[in-house]
C-alpha positions in Angstrom: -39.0 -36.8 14.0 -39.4 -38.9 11.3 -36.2 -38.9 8.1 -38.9 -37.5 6.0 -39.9 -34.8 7.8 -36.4 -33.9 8.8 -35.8 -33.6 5.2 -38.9 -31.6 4.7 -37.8 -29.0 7.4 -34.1 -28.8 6.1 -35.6 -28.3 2.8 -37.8 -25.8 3.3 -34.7 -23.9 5.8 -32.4 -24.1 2.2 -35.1 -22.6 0.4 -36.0 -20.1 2.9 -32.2 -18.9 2.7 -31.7 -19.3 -0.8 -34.7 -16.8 -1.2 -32.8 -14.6 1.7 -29.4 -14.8 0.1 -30.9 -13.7 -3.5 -32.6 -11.2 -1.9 -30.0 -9.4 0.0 -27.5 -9.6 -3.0 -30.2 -7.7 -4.9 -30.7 -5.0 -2.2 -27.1 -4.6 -0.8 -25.2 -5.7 -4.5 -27.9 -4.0 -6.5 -30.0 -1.6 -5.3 -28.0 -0.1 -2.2 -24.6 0.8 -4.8 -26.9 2.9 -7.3 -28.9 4.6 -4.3 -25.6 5.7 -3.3 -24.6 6.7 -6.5 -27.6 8.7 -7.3 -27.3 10.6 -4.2 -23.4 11.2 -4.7 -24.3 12.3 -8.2 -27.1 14.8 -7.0 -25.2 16.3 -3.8 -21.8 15.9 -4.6 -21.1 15.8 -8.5 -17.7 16.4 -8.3 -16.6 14.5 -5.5 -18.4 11.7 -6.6 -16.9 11.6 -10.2 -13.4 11.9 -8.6 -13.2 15.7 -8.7 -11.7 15.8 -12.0 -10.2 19.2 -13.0 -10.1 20.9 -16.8 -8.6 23.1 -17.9 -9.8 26.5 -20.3 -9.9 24.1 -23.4 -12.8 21.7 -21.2 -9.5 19.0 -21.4 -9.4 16.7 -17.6 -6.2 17.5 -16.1 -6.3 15.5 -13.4 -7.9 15.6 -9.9 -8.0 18.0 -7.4 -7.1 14.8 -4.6 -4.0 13.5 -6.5 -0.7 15.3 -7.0 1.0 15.1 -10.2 4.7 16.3 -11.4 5.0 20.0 -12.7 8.1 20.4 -15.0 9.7 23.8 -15.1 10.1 27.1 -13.2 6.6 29.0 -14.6 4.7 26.3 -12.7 4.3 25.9 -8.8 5.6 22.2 -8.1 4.3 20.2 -5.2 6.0 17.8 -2.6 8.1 15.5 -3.1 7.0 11.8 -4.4 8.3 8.5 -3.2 4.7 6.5 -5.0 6.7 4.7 -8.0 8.7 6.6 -10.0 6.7 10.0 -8.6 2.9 10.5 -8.5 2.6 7.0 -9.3 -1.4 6.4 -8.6 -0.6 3.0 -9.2 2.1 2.4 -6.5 1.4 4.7 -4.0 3.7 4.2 -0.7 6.3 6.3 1.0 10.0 5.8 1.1 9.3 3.6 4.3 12.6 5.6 5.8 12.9 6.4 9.6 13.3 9.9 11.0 16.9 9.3 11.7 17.6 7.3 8.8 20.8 8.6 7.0 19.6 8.4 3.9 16.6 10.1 4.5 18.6 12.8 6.1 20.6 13.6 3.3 18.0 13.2 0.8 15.9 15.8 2.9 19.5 18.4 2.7 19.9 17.9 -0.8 16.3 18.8 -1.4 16.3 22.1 0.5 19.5 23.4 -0.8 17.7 22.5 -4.4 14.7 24.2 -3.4 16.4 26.9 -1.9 18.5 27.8 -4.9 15.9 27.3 -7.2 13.3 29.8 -5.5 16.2 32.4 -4.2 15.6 31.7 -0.4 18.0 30.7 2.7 17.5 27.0 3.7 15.7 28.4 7.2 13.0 29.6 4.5 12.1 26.0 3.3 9.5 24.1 4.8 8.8 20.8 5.9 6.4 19.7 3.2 8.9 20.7 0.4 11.6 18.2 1.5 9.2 14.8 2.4 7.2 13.1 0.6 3.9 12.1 2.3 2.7 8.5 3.0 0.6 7.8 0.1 2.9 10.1 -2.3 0.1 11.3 -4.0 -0.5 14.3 -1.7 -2.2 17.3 -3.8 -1.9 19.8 -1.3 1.7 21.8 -0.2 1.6 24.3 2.4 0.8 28.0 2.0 4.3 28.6 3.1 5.8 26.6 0.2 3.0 28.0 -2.5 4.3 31.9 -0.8 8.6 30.8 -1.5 7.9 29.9 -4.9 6.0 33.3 -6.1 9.3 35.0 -7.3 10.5 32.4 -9.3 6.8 31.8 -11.1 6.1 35.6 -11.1 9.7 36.2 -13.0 9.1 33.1 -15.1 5.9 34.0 -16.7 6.5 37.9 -16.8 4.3 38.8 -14.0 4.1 40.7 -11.3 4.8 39.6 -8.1 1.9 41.0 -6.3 -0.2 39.3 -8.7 0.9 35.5 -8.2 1.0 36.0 -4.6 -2.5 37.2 -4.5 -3.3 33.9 -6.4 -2.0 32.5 -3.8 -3.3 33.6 -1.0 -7.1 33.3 -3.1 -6.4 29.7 -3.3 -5.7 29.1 0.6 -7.6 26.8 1.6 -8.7 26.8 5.4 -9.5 23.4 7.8 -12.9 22.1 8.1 -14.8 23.3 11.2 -12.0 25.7 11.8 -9.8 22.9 13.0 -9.8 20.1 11.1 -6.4 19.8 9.3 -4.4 22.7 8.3 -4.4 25.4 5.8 -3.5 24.2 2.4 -2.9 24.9 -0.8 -4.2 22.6 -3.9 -1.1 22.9 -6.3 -3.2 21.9 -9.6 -5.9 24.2 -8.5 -3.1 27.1 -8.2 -1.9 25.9 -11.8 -5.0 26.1 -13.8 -5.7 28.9 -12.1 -2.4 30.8 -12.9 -2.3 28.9 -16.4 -5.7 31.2 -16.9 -3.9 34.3 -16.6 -2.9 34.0 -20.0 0.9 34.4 -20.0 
């Protein structure tokens, strides 16, 4: 084959992919983000928008799949956070501490004695979730078991009664998918909004 030919084929092969690479930045850069978009938008609003939660006032709070830091006792408080200086979205991370690391362990006591003296229950009464943090820091979910210790403390707190804020409780229980998938959770901002909408 002549040079000019050979030139003549390798330019029409660069031309032939030029065409291909515009092409498939157009349909997967383009055309394939927005079709996914649109159908997030039309099946799954919420999710899609980052399930951003308001309150009564139509103000975002935050999302229903980050945890955030509750101040005081008329508010249910969440796990523990290691992300940044706690619920930091922007350095999420663990402590990075093994299971028998002695600083872990006594971070973990001091946290149930806290906990324990701050909700009226023995130590045995404190769960798992309440004294570690999760990997990502950020989890929004605490177990039903820790939602069920804090009741007294909220109930007394805002002036209600007790039956009442453990019946929110239990109405925000959320179950695993398919029956199985995960474990039964609470969403602690869900629970807030929720019990911030009782009024008191």
């Amino acid at each position: 084959m002549s040079a000019g030919a050979t030139l003549a084929v390798t330019g029409r092969q660069l031309w032939i992919a030029a065409r291909f690479l515009v092409a498939m930045t157009v349909v997967l850069g383009v055309l394939y983000p927005l079709a996914v978009l649109g159908i997030g938008q039309l099946v799954a609003h919420r999710q899609a928008d980052g399930s951003l939660l308001t309150d009564a006032s139509g103000r975002t709070v935050g999302s229903a799949l980050l945890g955030q830091r509750f101040e005081g006792p008329q508010w249910f408080v969440g796990r523990p956070s290691a992300a940044g200086d706690g619920y930091d979205a922007m350095a999420s991370g663990g402590s990075n501490l093994a299971a028998d690391s002695p600083e872990l362990v006594t971070t973990v006591e001091q946290r149930r004695a806290e906990i324990a003296r701050r909700d009226g229950v023995p130590g045995s009464a404190v769960p798992d979730d309440a004294v570690t943090a999760s990997g990502s820091g950020l989890d929004p979910d605490i177990s039903p078991e820790y939602a069920r210790i804090q009741v007294l403390r909220v109930a007394q707190a805002r002036g209600l009664p007790v039956d009442r804020v453990r019946q929110l409780v239990q109405a925000h229980v959320e179950h695993p998918a398919l029956g199985f998938l995960g474990q039964d959770r609470v969403n602690v901002l869900e629970l807030n909004l929720a019990l911030a909408g009782l009024g008191r």
